[in-house]
C-alpha positions as CSV (number, residue, x, y, z in Angstrom):
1,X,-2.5,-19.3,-10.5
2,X,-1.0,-20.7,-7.7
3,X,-2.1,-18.2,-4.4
4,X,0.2,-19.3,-1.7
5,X,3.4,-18.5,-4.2
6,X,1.4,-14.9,-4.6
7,X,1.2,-14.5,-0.5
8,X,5.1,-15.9,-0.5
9,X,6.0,-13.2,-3.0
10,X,4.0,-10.4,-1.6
11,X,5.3,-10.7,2.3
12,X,9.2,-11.2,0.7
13,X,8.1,-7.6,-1.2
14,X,6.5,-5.9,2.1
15,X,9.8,-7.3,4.5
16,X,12.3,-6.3,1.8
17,X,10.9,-2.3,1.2
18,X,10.1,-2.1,4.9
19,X,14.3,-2.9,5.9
20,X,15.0,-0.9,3.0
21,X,12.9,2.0,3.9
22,X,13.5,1.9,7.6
23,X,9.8,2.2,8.4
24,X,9.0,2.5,12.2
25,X,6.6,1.3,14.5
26,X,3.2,4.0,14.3
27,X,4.2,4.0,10.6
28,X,1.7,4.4,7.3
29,X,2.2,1.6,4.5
30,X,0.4,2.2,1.6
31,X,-0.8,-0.6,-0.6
32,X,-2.2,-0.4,-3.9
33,X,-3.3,-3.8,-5.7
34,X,-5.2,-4.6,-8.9
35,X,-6.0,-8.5,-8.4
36,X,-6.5,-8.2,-12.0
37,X,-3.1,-7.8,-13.4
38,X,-1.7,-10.2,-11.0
39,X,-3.3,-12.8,-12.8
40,X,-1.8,-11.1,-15.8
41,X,-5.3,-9.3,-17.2
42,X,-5.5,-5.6,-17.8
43,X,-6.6,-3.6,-14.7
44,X,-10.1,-3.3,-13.6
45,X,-11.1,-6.6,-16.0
46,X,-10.6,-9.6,-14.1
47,X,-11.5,-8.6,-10.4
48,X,-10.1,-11.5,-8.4
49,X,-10.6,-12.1,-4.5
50,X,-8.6,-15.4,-4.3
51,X,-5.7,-13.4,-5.2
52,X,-6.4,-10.1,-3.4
53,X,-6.5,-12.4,0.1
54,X,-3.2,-14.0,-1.5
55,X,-1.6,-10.5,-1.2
56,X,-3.4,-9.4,2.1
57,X,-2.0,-12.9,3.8
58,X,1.0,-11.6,2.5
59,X,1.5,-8.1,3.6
60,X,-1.1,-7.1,6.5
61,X,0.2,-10.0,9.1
62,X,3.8,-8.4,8.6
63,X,3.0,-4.8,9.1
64,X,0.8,-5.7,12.4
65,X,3.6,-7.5,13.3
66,X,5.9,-4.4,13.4
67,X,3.1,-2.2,14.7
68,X,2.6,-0.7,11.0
69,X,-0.8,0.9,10.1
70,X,-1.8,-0.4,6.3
71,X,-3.7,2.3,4.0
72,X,-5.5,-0.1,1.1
73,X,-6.2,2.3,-1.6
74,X,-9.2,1.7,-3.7
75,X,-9.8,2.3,-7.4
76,X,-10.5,5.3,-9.2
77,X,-14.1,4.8,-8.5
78,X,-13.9,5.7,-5.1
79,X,-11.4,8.3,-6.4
80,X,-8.5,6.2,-4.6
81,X,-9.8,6.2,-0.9
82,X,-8.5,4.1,1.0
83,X,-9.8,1.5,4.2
84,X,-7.5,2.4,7.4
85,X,-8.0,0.6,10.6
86,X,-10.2,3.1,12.7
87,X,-7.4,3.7,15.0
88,X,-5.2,4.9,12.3
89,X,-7.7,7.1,11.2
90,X,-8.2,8.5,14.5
91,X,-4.5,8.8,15.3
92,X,-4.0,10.7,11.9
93,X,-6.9,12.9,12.2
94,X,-8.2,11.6,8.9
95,X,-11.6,12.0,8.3
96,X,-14.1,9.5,7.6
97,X,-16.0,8.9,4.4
98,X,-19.3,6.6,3.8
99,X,-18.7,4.3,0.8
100,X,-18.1,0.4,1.2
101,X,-15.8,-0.9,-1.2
102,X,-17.0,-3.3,-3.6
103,X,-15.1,-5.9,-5.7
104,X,-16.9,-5.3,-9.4
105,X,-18.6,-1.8,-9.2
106,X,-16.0,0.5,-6.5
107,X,-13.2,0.0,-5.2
108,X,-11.4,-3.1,-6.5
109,X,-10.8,-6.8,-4.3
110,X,-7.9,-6.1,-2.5
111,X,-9.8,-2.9,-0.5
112,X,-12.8,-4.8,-0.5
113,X,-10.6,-7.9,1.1
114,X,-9.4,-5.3,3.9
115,X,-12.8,-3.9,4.7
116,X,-14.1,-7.6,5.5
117,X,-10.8,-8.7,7.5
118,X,-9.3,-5.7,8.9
119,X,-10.4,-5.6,13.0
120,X,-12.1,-2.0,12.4
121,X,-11.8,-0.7,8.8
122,X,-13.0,2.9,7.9
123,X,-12.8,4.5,4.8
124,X,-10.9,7.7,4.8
125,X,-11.0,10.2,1.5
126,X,-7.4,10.7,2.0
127,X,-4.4,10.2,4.1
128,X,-2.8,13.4,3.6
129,X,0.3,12.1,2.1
130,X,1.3,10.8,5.2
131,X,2.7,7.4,4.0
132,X,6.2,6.7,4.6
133,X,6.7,3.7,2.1
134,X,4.0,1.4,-0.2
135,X,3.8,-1.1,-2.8
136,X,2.0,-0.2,-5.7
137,X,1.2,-4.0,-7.2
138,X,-0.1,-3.3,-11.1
139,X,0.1,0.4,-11.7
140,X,-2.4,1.4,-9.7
141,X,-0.9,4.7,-8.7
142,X,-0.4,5.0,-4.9
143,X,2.0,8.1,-5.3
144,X,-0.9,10.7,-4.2
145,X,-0.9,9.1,-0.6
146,X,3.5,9.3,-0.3
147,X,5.3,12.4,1.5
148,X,6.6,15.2,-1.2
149,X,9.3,13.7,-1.2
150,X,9.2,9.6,-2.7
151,X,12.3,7.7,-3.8
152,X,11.7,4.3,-5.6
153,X,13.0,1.4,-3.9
154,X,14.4,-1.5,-6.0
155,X,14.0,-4.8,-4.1
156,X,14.9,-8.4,-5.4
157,X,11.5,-8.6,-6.7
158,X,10.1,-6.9,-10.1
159,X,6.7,-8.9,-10.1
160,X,3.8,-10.4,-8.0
161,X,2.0,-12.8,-9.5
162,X,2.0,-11.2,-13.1
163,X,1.7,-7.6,-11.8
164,X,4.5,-5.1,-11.8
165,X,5.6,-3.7,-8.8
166,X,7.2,-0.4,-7.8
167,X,8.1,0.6,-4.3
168,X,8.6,3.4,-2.5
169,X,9.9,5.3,0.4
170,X,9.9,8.7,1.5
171,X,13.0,11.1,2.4
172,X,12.9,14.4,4.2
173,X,13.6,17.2,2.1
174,X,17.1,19.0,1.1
175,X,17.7,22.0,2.2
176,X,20.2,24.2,2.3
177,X,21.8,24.1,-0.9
178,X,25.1,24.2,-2.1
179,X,26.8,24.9,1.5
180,X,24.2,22.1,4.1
181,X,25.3,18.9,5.1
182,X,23.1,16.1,5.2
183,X,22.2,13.2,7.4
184,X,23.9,10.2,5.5
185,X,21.3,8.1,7.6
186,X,18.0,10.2,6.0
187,X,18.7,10.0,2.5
């Protein structure tokens, strides 16, 4: 598997949904990742950290760059938690739960990868769909963490590494009906 096409691919994915989306500075990104099907195994079988930094030197230098909080969700183990920086967490309101991701047993590589590199990573229980656009990299099922409102996002990529992507964004909610007029710029 070559890693540094696997970081090439994953910051083209994050700068592609994040134009398309709009996202502004203050943001949530959500980020789901299974290492495993990037390198083309079945989730949760093939835990991998070399790739899971692949994707993190990908995505996370980007969304600093723009001033974008990341949400890393973990797996079902840790019911899909997700490490925040603690600022986000405190900015959010979110509240703080005591578990430590861990690459084999709870959580999966690429949340473990952010609790070692982010600058001060927290594990929040949930981020009260608050996100307002993600990567889900292997069918890992980041939809929980979007507004009510999500609309997929097709970019010029379908994969990373082996893994299927979707993308998202959200969009404020019609209302109205029949007789409203909408914001061409919000939908």
């Amino acid at each position: 598997m070559d890693f540094k096409e696997i970081t090439a691919q994953s910051r083209q994915a994050v700068e592609e949904i994040l134009e398309a989306a709009g996202v502004s500075k203050g943001s949530i990104f959500v980020i789901g990742c299974s290492s495993s099907e990037i390198l083309g195994d079945q989730i949760g079988t093939a835990t991998n950290l070399d790739s899971a930094n692949a994707v993190f030197d990908g995505i996370i230098p980007v969304l600093e760059e723009k001033g974008i909080f990341a949400a890393a969700q973990c797996c079902e183990h840790l019911n899909r938690a997700l490490v925040v920086e603690r600022e986000a967490m405190e900015r959010f309101g979110f509240e703080q739960v005591n578990a430590i991701p861990q690459p084999n047993h709870a959580g999966g590589a690429f949340a473990t990868v952010c609790y070692q590199r982010f600058k001060d990573p927290v594990l929040v229980e949930s981020i009260n769909q608050k996100a307002d656009a993600g990567i889900d990299i292997g069918g890992t099922m980041i939809g929980m963490h979007m507004h009510n409102v999500v609309v997929p996002l097709r970019i010029s990529l379908r994969k990373i590494g082996e893994a299927p992507i979707i993308c998202a964004r959200h969009r404020p909610k019609y209302v109205g009906g029949q007789r409203a007029i909408y914001d061409e710029k919000l939908m």
